[in-house]
C-alpha positions in Angstrom: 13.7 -0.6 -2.8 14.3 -3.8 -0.7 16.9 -6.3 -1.3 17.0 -7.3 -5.5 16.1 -11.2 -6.6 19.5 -11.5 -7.9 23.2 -10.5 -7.9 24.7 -10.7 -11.5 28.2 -8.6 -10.1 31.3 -9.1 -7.2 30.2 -5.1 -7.3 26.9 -5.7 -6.4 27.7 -8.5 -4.0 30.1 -6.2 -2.4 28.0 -3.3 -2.2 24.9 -5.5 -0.9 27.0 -7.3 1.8 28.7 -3.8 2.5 25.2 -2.6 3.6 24.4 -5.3 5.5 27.2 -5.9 7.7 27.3 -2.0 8.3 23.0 -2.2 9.6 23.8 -5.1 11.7 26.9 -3.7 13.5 27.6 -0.1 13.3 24.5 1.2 12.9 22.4 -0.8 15.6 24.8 -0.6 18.0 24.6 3.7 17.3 20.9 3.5 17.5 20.4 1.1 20.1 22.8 1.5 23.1 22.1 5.2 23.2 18.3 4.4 23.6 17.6 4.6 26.9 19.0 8.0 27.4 16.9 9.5 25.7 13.7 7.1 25.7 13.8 6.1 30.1 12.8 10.1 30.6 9.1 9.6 29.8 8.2 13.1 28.7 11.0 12.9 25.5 8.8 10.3 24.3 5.4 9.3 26.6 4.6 5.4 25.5 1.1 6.6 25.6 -0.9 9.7 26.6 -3.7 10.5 29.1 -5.4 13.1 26.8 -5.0 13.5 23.4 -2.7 15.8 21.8 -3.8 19.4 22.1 -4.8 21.4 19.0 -2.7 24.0 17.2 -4.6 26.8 19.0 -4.9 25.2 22.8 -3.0 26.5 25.3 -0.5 24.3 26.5 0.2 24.6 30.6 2.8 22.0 32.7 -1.0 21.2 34.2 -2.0 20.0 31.0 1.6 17.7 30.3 1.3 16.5 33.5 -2.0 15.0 33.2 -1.3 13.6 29.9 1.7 11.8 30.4 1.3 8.2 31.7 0.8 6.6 34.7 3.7 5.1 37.0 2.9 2.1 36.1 3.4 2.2 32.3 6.6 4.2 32.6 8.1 1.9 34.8 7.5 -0.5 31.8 8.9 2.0 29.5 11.9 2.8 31.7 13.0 -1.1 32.3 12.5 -1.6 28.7 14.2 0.7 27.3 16.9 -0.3 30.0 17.0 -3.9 29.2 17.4 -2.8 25.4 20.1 -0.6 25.7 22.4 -2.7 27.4 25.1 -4.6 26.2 24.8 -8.7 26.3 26.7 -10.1 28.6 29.0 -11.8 25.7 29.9 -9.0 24.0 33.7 -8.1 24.4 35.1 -5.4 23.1 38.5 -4.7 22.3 40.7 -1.4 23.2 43.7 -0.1 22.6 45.7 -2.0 25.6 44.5 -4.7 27.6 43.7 -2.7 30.6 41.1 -0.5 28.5 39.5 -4.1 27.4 36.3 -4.7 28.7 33.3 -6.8 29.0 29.8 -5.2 28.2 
């Protein structure tokens, strides 16, 4: 679908702009700050894999996960990326309820 060539309508203009502000606030921050929660515990989702994924029929043992998940090395990587992604910059403020609830990120 993509973004049209032109806007003929304030309606369309509105809706587009609508869209966009929502994907570069709301939705990024929902996807991205919650990141490393999930993504720093290497098995949830390995950056790479020792052995390649077993078949339908193989028998999967904690052996056989264990060998296939990545070195230290790489999930160190993973883990500080994902860490350095999912934080907040350093200029972001965010505004609460009262001024004691305000915070920096």
């Amino acid at each position: 679908m993509g973004f049209p060539n032109s806007l003929s309508t304030r309606e369309e203009l509105n809706e587009y702009s609508t869209m966009l502000i929502f994907n570069v606030s709301c939705f990024h921050t929902g996807v991205n700050f919650q990141i490393e929660k999930y993504l720093a515990y290497i098995p949830n989702a390995p950056p790479s894999l020792k052995l390649p994924p077993p078949n339908q029929e193989d028998v999967v043992t904690m052996e056989r996960i264990l060998k296939s998940l990545p070195n230290s090395t790489i999930s160190l990587i993973t883990m500080a990326l994902t860490k350095t992604l999912g934080e907040f910059s350093p200029i972001d403020r965010f505004y609460c309820q009262t001024k004691t609830e305000d915070r920096k990120g």
